[in-house]
N, C-alpha and C positions, 0 to 999 in steps of 0.2 A: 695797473697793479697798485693795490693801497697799502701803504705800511701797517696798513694792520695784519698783526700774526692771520697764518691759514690754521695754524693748528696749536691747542695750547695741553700743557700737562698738566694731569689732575692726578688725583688719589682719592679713592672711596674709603668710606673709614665705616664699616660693619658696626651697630650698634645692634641691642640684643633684638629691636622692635622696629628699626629704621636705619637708613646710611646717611654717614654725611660726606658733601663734595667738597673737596679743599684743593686749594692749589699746592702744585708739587713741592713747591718751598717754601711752603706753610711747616710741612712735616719735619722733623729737622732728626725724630729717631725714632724707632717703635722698639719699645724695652718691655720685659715681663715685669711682674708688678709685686714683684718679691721684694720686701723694706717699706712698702707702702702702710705710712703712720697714721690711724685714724687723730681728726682734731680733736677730742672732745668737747659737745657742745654746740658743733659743725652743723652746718643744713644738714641734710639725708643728703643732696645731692653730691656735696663737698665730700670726696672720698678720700679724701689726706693729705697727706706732705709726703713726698719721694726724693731723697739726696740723688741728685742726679750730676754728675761731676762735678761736686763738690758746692752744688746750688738745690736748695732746696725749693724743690715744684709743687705749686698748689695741684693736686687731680680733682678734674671733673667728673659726674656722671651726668653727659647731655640729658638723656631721658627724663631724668630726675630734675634737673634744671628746667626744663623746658614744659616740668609741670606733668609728664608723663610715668610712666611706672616701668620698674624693672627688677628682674630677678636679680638675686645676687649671684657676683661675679662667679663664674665657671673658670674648669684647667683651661681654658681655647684666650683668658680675656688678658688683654694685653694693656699697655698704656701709650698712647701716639704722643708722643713730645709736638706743641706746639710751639713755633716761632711769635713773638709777641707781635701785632701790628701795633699797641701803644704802647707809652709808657710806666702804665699804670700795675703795673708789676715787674719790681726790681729784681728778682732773678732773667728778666727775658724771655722766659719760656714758663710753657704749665703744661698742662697733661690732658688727655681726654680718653675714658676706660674705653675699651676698642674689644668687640668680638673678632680676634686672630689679626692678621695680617692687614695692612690697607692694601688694595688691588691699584697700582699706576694703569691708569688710562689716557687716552689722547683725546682730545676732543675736537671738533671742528661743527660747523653750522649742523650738519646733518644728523649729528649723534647727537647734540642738546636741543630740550624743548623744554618749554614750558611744562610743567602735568597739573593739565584740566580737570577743574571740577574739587580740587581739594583748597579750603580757606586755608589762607597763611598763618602756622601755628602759633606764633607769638614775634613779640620782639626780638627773638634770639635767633630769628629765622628772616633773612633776606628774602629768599625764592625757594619754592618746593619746582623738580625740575625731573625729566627722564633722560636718560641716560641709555642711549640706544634703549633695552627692553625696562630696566632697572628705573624707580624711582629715589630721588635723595633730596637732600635735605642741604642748601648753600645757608651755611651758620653765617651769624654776625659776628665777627671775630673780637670785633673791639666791646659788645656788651658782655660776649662771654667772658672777658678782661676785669671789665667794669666789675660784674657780680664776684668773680674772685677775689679783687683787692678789696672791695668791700667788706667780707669773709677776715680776709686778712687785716684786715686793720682795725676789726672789732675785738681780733685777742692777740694784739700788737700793743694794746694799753693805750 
């Protein structure tokens, strides 16, 4: 028997045109998106600043980041608080607009696979992957980082 886990917890995070797969404690909250402050001046994809216990979160719009299109947000869109993996934003967390709820899943060899046949979308995309029937999307956590303080530190003066 190998120390490597048999089964690991994930979360799908619904986007309006695509999912992403993230680890479970990546997610840290899923909050509605009531207060959310356009920057002006901001990419398209930069969808604001949300006081989030008393820390102001840059939000994403993966789609829009990632060079793709999307409707504007519906009553279903939520915002997934994510856990920082670098340091490169001083609140620790940011945001990413979510269609509804992320769904917890479990995974193990059998439920992940590779999904054939589609090019890797860009840099901000590790693996494209299937998920039992469901295809998704393993983000890059740390460029989606990178692109927001960048954001941020161009109207930080």
């Amino acid at each position: 028997m190998s120390g490597a886990p048999q089964q690991l917890y994930a979360v799908l995070v619904a986007l309006q045109a695509d999912t992403l797969l993230l680890p479970n404690l990546a997610v840290a909250e899923v909050v509605a998106p009531e207060g959310l402050r356009p920057l002006p001046g901001a990419p398209t994809w930069f969808a604001g600043l949300l006081n989030w216990q008393g820390r102001e979160l840059p939000i994403a719009r993966f789609e829009l980041l990632n060079n793709g299109a999307a409707e504007p947000p519906s009553r279903r869109t939520r915002i997934a608080v994510i856990n920082c993996v670098s340091t490169c934003l001083s609140a620790g967390r940011y945001g990413i607009l979510a269609e509804g709820y992320p769904h917890l899943v479990t995974l193990n060899r059998s439920a992940l696979r590779s999904a054939e046949g589609r090019p890797q979308d860009s840099e901000l995309v590790l693996a494209r992957v299937r998920v039992a029937s469901q295809e998704a999307l393993i983000p890059n956590l740390e460029r989606i980082e990178a692109e927001m303080a960048g954001v941020l530190a161009s109207f930080s003066g």
